[in-house]
Backbone as numpy.savetxt, mean C-alpha at the origin, in Angstrom:
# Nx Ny Nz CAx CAy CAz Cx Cy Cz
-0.57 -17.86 16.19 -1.39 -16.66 16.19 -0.52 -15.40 16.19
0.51 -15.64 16.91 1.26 -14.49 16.86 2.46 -13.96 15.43
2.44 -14.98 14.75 3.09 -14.78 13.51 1.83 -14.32 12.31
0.77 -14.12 12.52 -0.68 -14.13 11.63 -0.30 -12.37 12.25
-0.55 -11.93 13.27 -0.34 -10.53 13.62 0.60 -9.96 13.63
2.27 -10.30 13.59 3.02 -10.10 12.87 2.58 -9.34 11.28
2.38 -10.70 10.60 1.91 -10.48 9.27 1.15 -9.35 8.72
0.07 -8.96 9.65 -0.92 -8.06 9.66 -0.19 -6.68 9.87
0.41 -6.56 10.73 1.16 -5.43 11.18 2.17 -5.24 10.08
3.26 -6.10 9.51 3.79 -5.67 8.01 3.08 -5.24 7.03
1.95 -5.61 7.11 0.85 -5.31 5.92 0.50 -3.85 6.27
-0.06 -3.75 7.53 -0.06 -1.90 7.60 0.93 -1.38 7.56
2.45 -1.87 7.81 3.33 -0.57 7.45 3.66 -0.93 6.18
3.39 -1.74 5.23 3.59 -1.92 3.98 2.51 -0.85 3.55
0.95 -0.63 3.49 0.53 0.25 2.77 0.64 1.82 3.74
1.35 1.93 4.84 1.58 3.36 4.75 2.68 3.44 4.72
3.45 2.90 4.18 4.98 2.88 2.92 4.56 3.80 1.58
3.52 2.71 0.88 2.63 3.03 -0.10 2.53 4.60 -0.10
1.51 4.88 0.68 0.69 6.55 0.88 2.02 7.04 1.05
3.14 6.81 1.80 3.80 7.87 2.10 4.98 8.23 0.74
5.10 7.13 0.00 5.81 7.52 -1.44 4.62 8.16 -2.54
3.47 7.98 -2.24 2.44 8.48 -3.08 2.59 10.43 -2.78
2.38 10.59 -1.94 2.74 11.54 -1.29 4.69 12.21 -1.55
4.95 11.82 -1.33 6.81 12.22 -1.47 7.16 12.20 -3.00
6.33 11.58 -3.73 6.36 11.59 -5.28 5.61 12.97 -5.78
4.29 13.17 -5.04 3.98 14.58 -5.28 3.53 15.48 -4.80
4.35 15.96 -3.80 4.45 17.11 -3.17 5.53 17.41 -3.49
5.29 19.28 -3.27 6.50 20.01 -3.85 6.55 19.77 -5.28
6.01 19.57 -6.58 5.62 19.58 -8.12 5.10 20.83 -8.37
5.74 21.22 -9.44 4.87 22.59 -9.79 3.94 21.75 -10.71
2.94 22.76 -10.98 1.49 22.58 -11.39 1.90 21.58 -12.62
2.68 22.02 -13.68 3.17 21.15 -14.94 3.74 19.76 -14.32
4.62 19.93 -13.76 4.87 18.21 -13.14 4.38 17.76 -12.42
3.29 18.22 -11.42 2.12 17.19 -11.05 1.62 16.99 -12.13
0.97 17.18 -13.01 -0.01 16.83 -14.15 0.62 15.34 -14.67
2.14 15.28 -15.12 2.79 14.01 -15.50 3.12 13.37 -14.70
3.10 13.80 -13.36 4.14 12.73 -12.35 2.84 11.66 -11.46
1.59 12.79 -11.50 0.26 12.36 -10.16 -0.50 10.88 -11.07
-0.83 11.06 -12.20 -1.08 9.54 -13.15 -0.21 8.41 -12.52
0.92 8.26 -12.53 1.86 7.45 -12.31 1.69 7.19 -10.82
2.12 8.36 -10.16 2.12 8.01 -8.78 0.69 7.36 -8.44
-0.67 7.31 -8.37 -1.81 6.80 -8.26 -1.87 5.76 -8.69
-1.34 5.47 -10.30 -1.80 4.05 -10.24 -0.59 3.25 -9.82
0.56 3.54 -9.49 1.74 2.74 -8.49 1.00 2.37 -7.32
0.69 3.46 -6.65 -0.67 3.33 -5.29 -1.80 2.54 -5.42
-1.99 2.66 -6.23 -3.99 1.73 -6.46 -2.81 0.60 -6.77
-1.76 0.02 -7.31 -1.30 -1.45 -7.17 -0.69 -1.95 -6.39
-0.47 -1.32 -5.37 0.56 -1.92 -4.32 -0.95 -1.96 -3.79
-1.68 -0.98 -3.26 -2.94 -1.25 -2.13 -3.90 -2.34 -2.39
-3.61 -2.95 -3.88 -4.40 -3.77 -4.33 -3.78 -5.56 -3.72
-2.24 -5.69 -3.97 -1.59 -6.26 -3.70 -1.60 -6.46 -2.17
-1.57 -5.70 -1.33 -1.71 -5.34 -0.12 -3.08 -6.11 0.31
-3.84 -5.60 -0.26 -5.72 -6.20 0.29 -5.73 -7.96 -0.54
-5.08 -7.90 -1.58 -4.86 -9.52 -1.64 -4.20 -10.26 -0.49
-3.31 -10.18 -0.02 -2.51 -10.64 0.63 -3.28 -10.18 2.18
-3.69 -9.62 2.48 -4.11 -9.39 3.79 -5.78 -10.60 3.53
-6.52 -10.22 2.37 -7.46 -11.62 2.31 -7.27 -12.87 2.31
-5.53 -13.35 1.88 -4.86 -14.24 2.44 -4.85 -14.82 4.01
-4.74 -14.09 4.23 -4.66 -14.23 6.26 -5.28 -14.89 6.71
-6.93 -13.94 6.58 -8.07 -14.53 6.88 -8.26 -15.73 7.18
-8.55 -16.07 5.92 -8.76 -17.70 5.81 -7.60 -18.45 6.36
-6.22 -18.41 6.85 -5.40 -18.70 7.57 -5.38 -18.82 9.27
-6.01 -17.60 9.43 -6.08 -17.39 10.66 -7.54 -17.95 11.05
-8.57 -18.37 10.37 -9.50 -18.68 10.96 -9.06 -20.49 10.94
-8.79 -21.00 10.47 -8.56 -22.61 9.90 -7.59 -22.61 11.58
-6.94 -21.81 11.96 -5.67 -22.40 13.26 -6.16 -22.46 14.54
């Protein structure tokens, strides 16, 4: 049980890893390079958080079966 919450707990600092390069990618952009840089940075974000909620629906069913 205690390696399942482990797990869980990498998983939240894995997606506020995520937000926080989503963020550090664009802030501080002037108006012209947010426009090219914010596309990219979002959908990098929408795939790691996606990856993230797979793998955390992983658990679940792990942690309930023990």
């Amino acid at each position: 049980m205690a390696g399942q919450r482990e797990a869980y707990e990498l998983l939240l600092i894995e997606e506020a890893d995520a937000w926080f390069e989503y963020l550090e990618t664009t802030r501080a952009q002037s108006a012209l390079r947010y426009k090219e840089v914010e596309p990219w940075a979002w959908a990098r974000l929408s795939q790691r958080l996606r990856a993230i909620k797979t793998r955390r629906a992983k658990l679940k069913p792990a942690a309930e079966a023990a």
